[in-house]
C-alpha positions as CSV (number, residue, x, y, z in Angstrom):
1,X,-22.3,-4.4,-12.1
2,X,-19.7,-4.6,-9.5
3,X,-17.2,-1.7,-8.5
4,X,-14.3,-2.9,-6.6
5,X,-10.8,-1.2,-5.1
6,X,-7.5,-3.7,-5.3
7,X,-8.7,-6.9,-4.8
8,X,-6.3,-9.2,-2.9
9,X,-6.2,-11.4,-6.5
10,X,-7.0,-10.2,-9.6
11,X,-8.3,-13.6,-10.4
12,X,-11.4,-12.8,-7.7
13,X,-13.2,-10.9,-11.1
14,X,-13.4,-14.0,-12.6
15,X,-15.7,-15.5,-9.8
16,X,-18.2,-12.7,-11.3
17,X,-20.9,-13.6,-14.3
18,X,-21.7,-9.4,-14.2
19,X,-19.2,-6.6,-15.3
20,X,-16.7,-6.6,-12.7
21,X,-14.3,-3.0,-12.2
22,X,-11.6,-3.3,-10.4
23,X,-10.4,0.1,-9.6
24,X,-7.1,1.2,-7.9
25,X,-6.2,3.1,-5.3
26,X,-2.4,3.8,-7.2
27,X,-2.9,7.4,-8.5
28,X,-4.5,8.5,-4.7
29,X,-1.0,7.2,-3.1
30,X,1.2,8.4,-5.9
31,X,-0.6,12.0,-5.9
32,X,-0.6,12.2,-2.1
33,X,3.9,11.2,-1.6
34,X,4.9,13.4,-4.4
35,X,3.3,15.9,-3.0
36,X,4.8,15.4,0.3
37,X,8.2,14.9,-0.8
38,X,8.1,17.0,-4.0
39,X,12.0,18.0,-2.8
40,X,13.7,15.3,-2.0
41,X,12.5,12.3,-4.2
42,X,16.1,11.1,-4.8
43,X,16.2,9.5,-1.0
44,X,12.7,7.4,-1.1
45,X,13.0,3.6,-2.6
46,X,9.1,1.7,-2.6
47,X,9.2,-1.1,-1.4
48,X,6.9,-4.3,-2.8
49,X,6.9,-6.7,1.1
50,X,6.9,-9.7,-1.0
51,X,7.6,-10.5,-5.0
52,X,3.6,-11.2,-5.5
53,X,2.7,-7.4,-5.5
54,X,5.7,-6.3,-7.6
55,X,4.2,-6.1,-10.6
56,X,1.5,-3.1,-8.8
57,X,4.6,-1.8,-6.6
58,X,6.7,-1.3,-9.8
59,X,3.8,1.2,-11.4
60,X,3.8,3.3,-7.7
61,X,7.8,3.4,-8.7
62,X,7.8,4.3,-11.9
63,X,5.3,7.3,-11.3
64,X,7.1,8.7,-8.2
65,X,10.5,7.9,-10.6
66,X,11.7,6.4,-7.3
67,X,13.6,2.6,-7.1
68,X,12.2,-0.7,-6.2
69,X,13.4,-3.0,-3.5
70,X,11.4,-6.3,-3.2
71,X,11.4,-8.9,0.2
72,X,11.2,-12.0,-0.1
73,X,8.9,-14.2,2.5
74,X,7.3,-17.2,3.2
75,X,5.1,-18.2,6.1
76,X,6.2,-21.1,8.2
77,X,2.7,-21.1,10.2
78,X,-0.5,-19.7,9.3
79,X,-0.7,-16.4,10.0
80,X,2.9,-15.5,10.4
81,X,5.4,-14.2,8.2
82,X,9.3,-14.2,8.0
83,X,10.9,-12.2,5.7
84,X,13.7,-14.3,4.2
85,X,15.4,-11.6,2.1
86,X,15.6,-7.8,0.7
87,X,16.4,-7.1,-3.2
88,X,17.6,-3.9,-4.0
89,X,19.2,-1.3,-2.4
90,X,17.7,0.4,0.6
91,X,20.9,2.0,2.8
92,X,20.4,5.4,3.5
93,X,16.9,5.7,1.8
94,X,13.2,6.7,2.9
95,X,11.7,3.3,2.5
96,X,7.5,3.6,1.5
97,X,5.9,0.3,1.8
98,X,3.8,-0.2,-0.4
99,X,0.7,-3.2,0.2
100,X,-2.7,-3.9,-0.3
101,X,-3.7,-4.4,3.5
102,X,-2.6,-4.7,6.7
103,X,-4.6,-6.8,8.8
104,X,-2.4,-7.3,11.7
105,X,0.2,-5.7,11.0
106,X,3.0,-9.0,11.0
107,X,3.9,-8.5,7.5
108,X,4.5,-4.8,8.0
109,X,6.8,-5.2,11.0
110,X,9.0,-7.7,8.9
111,X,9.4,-5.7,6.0
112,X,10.4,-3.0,8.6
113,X,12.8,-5.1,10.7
114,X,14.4,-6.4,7.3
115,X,14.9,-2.9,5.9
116,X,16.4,-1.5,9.1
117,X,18.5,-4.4,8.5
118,X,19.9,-3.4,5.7
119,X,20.7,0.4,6.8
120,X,17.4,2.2,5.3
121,X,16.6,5.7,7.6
122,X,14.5,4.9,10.5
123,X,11.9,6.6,8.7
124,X,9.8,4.1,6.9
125,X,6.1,4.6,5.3
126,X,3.6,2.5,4.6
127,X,0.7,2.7,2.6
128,X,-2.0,-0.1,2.2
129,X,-5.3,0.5,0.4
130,X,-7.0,-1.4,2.8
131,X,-6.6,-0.6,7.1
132,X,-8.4,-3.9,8.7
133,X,-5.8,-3.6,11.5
134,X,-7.6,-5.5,13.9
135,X,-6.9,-6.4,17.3
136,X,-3.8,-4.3,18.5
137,X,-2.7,-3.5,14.7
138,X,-2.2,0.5,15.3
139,X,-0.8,0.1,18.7
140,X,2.1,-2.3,17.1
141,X,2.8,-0.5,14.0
142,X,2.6,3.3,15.9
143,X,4.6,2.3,18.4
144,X,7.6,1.2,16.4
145,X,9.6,4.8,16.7
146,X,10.8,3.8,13.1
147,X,7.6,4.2,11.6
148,X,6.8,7.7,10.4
149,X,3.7,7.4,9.0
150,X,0.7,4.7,7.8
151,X,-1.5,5.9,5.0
152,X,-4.3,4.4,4.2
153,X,-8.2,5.0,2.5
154,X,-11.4,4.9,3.9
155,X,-12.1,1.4,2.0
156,X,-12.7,0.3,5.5
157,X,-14.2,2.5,8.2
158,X,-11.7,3.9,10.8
159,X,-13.1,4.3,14.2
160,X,-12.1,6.9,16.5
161,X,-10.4,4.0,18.5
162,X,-8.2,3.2,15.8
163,X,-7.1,7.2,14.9
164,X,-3.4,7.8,15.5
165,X,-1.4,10.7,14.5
166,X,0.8,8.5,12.6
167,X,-2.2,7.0,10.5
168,X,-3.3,9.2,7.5
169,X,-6.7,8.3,5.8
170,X,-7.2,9.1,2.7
171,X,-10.8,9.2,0.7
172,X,-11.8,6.9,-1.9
173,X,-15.4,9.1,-2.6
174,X,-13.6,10.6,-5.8
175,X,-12.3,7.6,-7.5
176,X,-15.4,6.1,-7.0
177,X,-18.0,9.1,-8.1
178,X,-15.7,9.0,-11.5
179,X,-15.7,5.8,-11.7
180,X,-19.6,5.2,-11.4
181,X,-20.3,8.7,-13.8
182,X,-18.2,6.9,-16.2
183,X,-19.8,3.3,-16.1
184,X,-22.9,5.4,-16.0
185,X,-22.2,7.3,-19.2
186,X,-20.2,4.3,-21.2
187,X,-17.1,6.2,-20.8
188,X,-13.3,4.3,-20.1
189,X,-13.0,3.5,-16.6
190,X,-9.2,1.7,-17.5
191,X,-8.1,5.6,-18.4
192,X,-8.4,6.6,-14.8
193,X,-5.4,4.6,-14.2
194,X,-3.2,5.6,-17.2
């Protein structure tokens, strides 16, 4: 049996001739933000960075009852991304960026420069299951002054090189201890994310 935490593409379980369970990290971001901004809800808008994680994005909306905005991009070289264009309305909102990874950050700093753009508060979040950030990654995101905070989980280890005081790391050791007691004991593992 494999245990796995928002693959890339869902289609990756297939690849699998074991019980595959692809758990997400959703209700860790969900619980952490409307906790943070239990009181003033009305002024954040999620943002998917491009239309192939909308359908994911949309459930992080619908539980922080928050709207969706959605950019548009396409990648005219490998490894580089342009953000073409923004649906939805951001002006005047807390944008929270909501992705699976950030590797090197591009794709974040064109979802940011295309939300600034189109008037959202220079106070954007991001949250990404996954912090790779190689290279320079934290140095580019954390020094864009519009950026008030990256939040990701420990899916990848975060060396002390890499802290920042804008990056928040959040623990996966829960999800994953109820997710293995209830593959363990033959108990719904698709109910942790309802």
């Amino acid at each position: 049996r494999v245990m796995c935490l928002d693959l890339h593409a869902d289609a990756i379980q297939g690849f699998f001739n074991i019980p595959v369970d692809h758990l997400s990290s959703q209700n860790l971001f969900t619980d952490y933000f409307s906790q943070k901004w239990r009181h003033c809800m009305q002024d954040v808008v999620i943002v998917s960075p491009d239309e192939g994680r909308v359908k994911k994005v949309r459930k992080v909306a619908a539980v922080l009852q928050a709207p969706l905005a959605v950019g548009y991009k396409h990648h005219p070289e490998h490894m580089m991304t342009e953000v073409t264009h923004l649906a939805g309305d951001v002006k005047n909102k807390v944008p929270l960026i909501v992705e699976d990874m950030i590797t090197t950050g591009g794709s974040i700093i064109q979802a940011v420069d295309a939300l600034l753009a189109h008037g959202c508060r220079p106070e954007i979040h991001v949250a990404a299951t996954h912090g790779i950030l190689t290279n320079n990654a934290v140095e580019r995101l954390c020094s864009r002054p519009e950026i008030a905070e990256i939040v990701v989980t420990d899916s990848v280890p975060m060396p002390p090189e890499k802290r920042h005081p804008k990056l928040t790391v959040l623990s996966v050791a829960s999800l994953f201890t109820e997710a293995i007691y209830r593959a363990t004991h033959n108990l719904s593992i698709t109910s942790l994310f309802d």
